[in-house]
N, C-alpha and C positions, 0 to 999 in steps of 0.2 A: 567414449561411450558409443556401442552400437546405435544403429539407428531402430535397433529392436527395443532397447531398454532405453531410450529417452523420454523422458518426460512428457508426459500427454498435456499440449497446452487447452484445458479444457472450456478456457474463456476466449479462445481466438475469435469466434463468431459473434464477442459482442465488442469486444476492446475497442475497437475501429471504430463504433459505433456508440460509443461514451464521448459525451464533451463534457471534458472539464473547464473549459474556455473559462466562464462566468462562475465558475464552483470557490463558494465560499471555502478557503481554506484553513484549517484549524492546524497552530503550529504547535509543538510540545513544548515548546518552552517561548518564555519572552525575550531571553536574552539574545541582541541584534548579531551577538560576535560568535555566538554557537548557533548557528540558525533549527537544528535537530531537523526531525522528522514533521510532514504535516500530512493532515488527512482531511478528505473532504467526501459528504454523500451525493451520489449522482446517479438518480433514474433507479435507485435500489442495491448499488453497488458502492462498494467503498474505494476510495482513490487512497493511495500513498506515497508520496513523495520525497524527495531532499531538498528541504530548503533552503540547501547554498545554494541548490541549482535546479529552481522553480521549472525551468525549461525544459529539463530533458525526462527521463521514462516516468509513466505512471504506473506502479503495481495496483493491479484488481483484486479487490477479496470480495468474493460472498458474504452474505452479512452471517452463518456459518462459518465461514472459511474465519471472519473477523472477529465474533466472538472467540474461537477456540486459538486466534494467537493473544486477545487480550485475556484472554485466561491465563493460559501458558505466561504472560509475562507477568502477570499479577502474583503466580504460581511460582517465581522465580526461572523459570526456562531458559531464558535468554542470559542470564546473569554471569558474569565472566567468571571463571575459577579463582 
């Protein structure tokens, strides 16, 4: 990918700036041995995780950005072929 058509990370200027340290995490499922996805609210913005591995990246959504992927999955979007 050029560095003309990459991705515009349009949250850089707050990401740094979100602590999810203390952020109440909500997981997708209960089951201890699939841990799925967890999401948490923080400062206005939505955190999204892997909860095998609590430790590593936080993906940012807008709460925009977060309604139109729970739509989309509710939608079927995401749904494997």
């Amino acid at each position: 990918m050029s560095e003309d058509s990459a991705p515009i990370d349009d949250k850089a200027h707050i990401r740094d700036q979100l602590d999810f340290t203390d952020a109440e995490w909500i997981a997708s499922t209960e089951d201890d041995e699939e841990p799925g996805v967890e999401i948490a609210f923080v400062d206005g913005y939505v955190g999204m995780r892997n909860g095998a591995d609590p430790d590593g990246p936080v993906l940012v959504f807008t709460p925009e950005e977060w309604d139109a992927f729970v739509a989309g999955a509710k939608d079927g979007e995401f749904d494997e072929p």
